[in-house]
C-alpha positions in Angstrom: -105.7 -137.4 34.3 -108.3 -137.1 31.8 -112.0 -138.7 32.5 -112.1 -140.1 30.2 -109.2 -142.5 30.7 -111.0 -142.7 34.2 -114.3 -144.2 32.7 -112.7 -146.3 29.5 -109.7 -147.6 31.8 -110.1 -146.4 35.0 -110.3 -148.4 38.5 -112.1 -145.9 40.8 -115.5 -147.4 41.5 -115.9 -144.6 44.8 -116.8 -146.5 48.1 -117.8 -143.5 50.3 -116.0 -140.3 51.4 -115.1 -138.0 54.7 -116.9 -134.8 55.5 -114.8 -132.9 52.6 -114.8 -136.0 50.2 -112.6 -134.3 47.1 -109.4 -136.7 47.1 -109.7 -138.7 50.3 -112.0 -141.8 48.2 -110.9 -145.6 48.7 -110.3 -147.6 45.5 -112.5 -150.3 44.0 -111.5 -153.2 41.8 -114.5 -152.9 39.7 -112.9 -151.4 36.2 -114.8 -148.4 34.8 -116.5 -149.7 31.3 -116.3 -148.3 27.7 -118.6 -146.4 25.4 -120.1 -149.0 23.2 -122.5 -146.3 21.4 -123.2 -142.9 22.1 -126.1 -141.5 23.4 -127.5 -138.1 20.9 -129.6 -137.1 23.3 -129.5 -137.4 27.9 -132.7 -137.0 29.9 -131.9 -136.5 33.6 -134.4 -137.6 35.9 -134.5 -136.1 39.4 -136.7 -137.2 42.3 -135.5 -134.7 44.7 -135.3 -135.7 48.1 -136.2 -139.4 47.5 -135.4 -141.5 50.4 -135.4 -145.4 49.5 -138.8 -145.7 51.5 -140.1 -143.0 49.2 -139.6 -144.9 45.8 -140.4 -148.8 48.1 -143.9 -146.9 49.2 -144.5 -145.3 46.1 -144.2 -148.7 44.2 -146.2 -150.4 47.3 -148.9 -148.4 46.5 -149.8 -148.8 43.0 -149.2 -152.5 43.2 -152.3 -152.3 45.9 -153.6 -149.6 44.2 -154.2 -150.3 40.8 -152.6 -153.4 40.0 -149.6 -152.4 38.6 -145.5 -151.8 39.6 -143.7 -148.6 39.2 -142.5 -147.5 36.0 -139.0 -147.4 37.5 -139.2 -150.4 39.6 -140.4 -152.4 36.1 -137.3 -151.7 35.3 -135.2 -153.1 37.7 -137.9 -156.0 36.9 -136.9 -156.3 33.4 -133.0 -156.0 34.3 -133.0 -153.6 31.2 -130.8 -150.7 33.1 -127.6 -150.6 34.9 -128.3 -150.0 38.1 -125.8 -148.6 41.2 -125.4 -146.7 44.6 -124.3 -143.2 44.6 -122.2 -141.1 47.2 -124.6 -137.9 47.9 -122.2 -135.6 49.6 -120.8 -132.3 49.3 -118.3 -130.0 49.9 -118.9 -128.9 53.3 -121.0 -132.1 54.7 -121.6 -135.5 54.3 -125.8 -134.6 54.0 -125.9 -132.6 50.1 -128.3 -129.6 49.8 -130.0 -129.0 46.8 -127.7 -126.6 45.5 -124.2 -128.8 45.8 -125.9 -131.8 45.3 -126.7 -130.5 41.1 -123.9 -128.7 41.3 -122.1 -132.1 41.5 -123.7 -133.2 38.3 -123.5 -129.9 36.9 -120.3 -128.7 37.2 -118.7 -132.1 37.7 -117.1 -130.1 41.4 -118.5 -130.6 44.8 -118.8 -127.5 46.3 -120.3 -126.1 49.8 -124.0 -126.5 50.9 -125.6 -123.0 49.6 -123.8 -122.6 46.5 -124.1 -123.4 42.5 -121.2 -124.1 40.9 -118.9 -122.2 42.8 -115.6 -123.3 44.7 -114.4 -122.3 48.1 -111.9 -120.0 46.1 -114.3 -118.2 44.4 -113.4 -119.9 41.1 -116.7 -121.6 39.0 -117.6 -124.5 37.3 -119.1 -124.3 34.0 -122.5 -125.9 34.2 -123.3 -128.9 31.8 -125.8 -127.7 30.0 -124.1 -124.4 29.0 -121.6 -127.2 27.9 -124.3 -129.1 25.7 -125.5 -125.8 24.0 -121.8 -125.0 23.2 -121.6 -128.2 21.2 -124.5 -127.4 19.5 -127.5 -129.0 21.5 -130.3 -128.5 22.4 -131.0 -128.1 26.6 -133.7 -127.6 28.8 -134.8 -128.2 32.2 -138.3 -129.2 33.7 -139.2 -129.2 37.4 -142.7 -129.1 40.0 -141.1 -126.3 42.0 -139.6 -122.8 40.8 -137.9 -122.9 37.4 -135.0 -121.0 39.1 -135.1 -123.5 42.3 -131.4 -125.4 43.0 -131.9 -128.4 41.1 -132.6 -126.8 37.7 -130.5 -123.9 38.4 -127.1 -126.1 39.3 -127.5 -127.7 35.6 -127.8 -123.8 34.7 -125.6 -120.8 35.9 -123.1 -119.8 38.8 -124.3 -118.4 42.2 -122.7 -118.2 45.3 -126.5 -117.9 47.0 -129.0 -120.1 45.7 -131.5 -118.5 47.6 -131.4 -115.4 45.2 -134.1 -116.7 42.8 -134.7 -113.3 41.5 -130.5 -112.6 40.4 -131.3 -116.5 38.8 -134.4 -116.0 37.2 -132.2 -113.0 34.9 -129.1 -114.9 34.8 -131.3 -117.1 32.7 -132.3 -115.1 29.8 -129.4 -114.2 28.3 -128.4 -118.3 28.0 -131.4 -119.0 25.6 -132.0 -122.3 26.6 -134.2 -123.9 24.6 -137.0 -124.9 27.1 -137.3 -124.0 30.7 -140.7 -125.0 32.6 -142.0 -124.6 36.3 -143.5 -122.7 38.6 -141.7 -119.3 40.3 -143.6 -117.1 38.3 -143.1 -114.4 41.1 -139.2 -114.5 40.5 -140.4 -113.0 37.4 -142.8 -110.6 37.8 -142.7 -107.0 38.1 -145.0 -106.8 41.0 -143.2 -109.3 43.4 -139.2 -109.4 42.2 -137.3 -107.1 44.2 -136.2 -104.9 41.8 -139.7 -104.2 40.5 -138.7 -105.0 36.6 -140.6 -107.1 34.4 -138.7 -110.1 33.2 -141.9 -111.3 31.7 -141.6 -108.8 29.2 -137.7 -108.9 28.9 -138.2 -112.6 28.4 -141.1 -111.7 24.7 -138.9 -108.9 23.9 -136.0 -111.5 23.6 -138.2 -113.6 21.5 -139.0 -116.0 24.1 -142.5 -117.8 24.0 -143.5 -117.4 27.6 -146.8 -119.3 28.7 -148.9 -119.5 31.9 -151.3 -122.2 31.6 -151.6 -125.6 30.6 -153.8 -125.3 27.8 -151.3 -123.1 26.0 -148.8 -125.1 26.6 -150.2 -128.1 25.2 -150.8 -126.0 22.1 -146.8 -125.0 21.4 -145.6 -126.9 18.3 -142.8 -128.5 18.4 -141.3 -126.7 15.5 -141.9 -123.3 17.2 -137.9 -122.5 17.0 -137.7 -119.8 19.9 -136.9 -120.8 23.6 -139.9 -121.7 25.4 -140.2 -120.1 29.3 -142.9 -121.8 30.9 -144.5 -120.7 34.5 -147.5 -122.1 35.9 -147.8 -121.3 39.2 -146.1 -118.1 41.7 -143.9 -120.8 43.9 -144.0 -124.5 43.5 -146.8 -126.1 41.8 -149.3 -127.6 43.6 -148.8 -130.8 45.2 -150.1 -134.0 42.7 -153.4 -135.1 44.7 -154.1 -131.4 45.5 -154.3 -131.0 42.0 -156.2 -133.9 41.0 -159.4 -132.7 43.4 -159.4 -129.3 42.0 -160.7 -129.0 38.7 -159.5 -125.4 38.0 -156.3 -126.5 39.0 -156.3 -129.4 36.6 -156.8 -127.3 33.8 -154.4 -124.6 34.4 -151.6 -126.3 35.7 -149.7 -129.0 33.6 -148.6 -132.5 35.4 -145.1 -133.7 35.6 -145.6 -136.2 32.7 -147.4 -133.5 30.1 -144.1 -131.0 30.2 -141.9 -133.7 29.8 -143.4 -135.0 26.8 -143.6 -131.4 25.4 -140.0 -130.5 26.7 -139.0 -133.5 24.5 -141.3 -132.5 21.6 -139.7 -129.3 21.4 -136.0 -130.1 21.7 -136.1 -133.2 19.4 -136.0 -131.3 16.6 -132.3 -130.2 16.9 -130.4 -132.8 14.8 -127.4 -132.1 17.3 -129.9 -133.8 20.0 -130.3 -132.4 23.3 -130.0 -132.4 26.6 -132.9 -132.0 29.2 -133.6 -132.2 32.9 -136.5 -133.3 34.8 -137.0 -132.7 38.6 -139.6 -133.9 40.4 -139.4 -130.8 43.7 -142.4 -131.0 45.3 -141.1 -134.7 46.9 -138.5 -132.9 48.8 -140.9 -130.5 50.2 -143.3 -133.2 51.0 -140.6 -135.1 53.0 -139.8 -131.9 54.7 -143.2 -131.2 56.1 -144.0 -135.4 56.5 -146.6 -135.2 54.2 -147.0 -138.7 53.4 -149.9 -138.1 50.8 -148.1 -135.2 49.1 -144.7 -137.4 49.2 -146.2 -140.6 47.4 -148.7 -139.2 45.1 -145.8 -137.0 43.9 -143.2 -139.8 43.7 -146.0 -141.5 41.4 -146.7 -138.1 39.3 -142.8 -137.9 38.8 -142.8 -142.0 37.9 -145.5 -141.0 35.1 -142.8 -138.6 34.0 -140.1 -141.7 34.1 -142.3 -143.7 31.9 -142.5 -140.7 29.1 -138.6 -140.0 29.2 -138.4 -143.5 29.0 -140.9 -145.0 26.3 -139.4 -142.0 24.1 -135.9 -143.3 24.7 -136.9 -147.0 24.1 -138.3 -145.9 20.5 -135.3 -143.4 19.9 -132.6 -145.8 20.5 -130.6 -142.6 21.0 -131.3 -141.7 24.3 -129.4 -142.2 27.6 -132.3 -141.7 30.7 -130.8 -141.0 34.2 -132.8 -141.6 37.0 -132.1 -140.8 40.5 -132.2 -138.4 43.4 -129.8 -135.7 45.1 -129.9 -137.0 48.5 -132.4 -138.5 50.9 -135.2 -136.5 53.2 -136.9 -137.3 56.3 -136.4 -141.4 55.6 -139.8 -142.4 55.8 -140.9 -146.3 55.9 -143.9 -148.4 56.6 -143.4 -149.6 60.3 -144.5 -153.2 61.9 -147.9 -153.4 63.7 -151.2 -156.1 63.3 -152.4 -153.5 61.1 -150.0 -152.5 58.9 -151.2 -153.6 55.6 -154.5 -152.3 56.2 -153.3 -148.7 57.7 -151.4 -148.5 54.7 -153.9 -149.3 52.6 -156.0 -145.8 53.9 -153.4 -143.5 51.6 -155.4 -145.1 48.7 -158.4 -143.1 50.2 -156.8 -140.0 50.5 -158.2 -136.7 48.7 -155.9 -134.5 49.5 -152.4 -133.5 51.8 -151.8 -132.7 55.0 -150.9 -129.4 53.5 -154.2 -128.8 52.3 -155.8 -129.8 55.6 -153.0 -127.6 58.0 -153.5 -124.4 55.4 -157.5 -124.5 55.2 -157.4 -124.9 59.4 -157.9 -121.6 61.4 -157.7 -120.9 65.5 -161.3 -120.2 65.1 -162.4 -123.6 64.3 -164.0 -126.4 66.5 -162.9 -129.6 67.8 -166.0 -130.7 65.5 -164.7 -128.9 62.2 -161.2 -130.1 62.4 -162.8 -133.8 63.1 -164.8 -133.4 59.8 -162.1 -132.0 57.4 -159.4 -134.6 57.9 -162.2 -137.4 57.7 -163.3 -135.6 54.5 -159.3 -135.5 53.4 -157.8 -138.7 54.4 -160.8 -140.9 55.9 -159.2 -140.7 58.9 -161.6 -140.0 62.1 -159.4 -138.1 64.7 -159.9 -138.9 68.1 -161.1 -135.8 70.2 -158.3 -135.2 72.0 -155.9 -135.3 69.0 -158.2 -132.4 66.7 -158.4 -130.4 70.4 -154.3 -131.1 69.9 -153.9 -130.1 66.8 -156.4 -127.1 67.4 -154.3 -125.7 69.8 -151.0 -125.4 68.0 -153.2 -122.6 66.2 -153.1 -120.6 69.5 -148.9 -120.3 68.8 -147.9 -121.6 65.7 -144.6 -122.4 66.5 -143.1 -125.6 64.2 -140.0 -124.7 62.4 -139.1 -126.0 59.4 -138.2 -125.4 55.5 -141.2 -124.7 53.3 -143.8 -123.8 55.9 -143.8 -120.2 56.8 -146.7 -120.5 58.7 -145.2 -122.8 61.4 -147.8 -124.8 60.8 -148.1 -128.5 63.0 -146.9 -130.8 59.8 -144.9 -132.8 62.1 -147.7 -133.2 64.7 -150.1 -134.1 62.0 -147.9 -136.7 60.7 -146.9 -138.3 64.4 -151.1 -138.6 64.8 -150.9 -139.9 61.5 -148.8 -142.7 61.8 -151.8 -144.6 63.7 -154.0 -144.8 60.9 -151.2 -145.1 57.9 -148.5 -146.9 59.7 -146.0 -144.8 57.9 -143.1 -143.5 60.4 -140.4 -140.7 59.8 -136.9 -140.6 60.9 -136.6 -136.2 60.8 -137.8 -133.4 58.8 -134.8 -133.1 56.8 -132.0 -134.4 54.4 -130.2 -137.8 55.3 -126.5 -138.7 54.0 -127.7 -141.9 52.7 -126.1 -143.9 49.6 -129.2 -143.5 47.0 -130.6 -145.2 43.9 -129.3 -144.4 40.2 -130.4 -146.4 37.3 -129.3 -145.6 33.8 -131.2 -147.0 30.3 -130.1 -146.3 27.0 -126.6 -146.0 24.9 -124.0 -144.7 27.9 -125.6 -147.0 30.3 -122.5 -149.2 30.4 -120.3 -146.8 31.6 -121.9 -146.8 35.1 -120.1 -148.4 37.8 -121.7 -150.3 40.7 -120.8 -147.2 43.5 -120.2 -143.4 42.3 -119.3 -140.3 43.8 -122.0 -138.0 42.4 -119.7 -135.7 40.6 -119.2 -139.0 38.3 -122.4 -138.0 36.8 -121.5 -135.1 35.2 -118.2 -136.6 33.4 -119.9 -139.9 32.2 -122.7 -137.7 30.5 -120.5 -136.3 28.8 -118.5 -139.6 27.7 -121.3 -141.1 26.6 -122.4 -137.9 24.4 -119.4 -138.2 23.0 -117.5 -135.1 24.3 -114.2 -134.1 25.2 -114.1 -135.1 28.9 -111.2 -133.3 31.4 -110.9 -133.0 34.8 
């Protein structure tokens, strides 16, 4: 069966799946739509890791903030996008890792936690934006965390192990995609790849324009013609309110929002159109370590991103923009108490994350020190007993968790937390939850009310216009 008989004519609306999911999905009676227009160009959106509570607290606080809703929630406002529920799982499990859960929209497959784009059997998928560039487009992809992370990488190439950034970070250059921006300048790097060879150089010598810093980026014309490699930072950029207090920071190390608009800059000048994705990674790490600060102020920085994808696309006319996440993390949500409103209220004070108060914290401190540098963070005045707490998980360091090599006390912090934010957390890792996709622009139509996520990839397709087969 071809897709595209599945999307024009078809009557599977997916309601949900077992552990393996491929065949074993129930049908719906809501009909698959048609292609009214097609869409030249597809900006994916990714918040990765985005719980519901994530994008409900987000849009909480700007409304008490400054005034003002979300930049996606407006949109649900002005009922100008199709909205639905998508099925996150993959291949091997009902809770999606990174890796499967692009893989689903980039190879159109679902296939085992771990791996990009490659089946059980060994056999791969062909990623969708090597299938844009065939036809002639232009493709990129943007992200907060390393350029060769799983979300942009499942778009990208084939790996059975997504953890080998370095084999990724080559894999990429002989693909020439048109713009690719990040951090993970380490996976490049001479001095810190394994293999101790310079992909920095590789990258010039294959006339790419590589940049490190903000300003230079900000100076690329659009009109350049060679692929653009972007890196700004060794890992994952800094988190978003991090950023904002440190004024070196802010000048080296572009936001969110300011590579999107150049991403789109550069690739709109391919009369083909193009094809981009834009991941918003620093939310899943922030639900990982229950950073609550680092969570919402990065939500908001990838909203500001939403808005530029979007006002582009509204003046355009041409332009299908995706928004949604992979999968849940951590399912985080403001809790009932007297004080509730005002606890949450505090995160408008804060200066900076948990992770910059757990990172600049030593074993030689004092009770008094780590008192004074979470009020000076957060406004928060620790009791003694929960600094001399917090203190001592210094003397073993011993919290597990993804992103924190230190094993430093994120989850301790954030349980202390709770009393002055009122913001709760339901683990330190992915959920299986149902999550929030919202389309805008020509292809819209074709979404159906509930999808399985490998959907995704087949109606981008559709709505560009391209041969479609399962």
């Amino acid at each position: 069966m071809q897709r595209r008989d599945f999307f024009r004519n078809g009557s599977l609306a997916f309601l949900g799946s077992t552990l393996l999911g491929q065949n074993q999905l129930q049908a719906s009676a809501v009909p698959a739509k048609g292609l009214k227009r097609k869409a030249r160009n597809i900006i994916f959106m990714v918040s990765d890791g985005m719980s519901t509570g994530t994008l409900n607290m987000a849009d909480l606080l700007l409304q008490r903030k400054e005034g003002r809703r979300s930049t996606w929630l407006s949109l649900y406002d002005g009922q100008t996008i199709s909205r639905a529920l998508m099925d996150t799982a993959s291949a091997s499990s009902l809770v999606t890792d990174s890796a499967a859960g692009s893989s689903s929209w980039g190879g159109g497959v679902r296939v085992k936690n771990g791996s990009l784009n490659v089946n059980a059997d060994g056999s791969v998928n062909i990623p969708i934006l090597q299938k844009f560039k065939n036809k002639g487009k232009s493709v990129g992809c943007v992200t907060t965390v390393p350029i060769t992370h799983a979300t942009p990488a499942g778009f990208c190439i084939t790996n059975n192990k997504r953890g080998d950034m370095d084999e990724i970070a080559l894999q990429y250059l002989p693909l020439r995609f048109d713009v690719m921006m990040g951090g993970g300048i380490d996976n490049f790097m001479a001095a810190t790849r394994k293999d101790k060879r310079d992909l920095i150089k590789d990258y010039r010598q294959a006339d790419y324009t590589v940049v490190t810093g903000r300003n230079d980026l900000l100076r690329i014309k659009p009109s350049g013609g060679n692929p653009l490699l972007g890196l700004f930072y060794d890992s994952g950029l800094p988190y978003s309110l991090d950023r904002a207090q440190n004024q070196a920071l802010s000048e080296a190390v572009p936001t969110l929002a300011e590579m999107t608009q150049k991403a789109i800059e550069v690739l709109n000048n391919n009369k083909q159109g193009f094809a981009l994705q834009v991941e918003g990674g620093k939310v899943d790490w922030a639900a990982h370590a229950n950073d609550v600060g680092a969570l919402l102020y990065d939500q908001i920085a990838f909203d500001d991103a939403v808005k530029v994808a979007v006002d582009f696309a509204k003046k355009d006319k041409e332009t299908l923009v995706v928004i949604t996440t992979d999968h849940g993390n951590a399912n985080p949500g403001i809790f009932y108490g007297d004080a509730a409103d005002k606890n949450f209220d505090n995160i408008q004070k804060f200066r900076q994350t948990n992770d910059w108060i757990l990172n600049g914290i030593n074993r030689n401190f004092t009770v008094e020190q780590v008192i004074e540098r979470v009020e000076y963070a957060q406004g928060m005045i620790l009791k003694k007993d929960e600094a001399s707490e917090l203190l001592n998980h210094y003397t073993r360091l011993d919290e597990a968790g993804i992103y924190n090599p230190r094993k430093l006390p994120f989850q301790y912090l954030a349980d202390i937390q709770r009393n002055y934010t009122s913001v709760g957390w339901g683990s330190m890792d992915h959920s299986g939850d149902y999550v929030e996709l919202s389309m805008y622009g020509p292809g819209s139509e074709l979404l159906n009310p509930f999808v399985k996520n490998t959907d995704l990839h087949y109606l981008m397709l559709e709505a560009a216009g391209m041969e479609v087969k399962k």
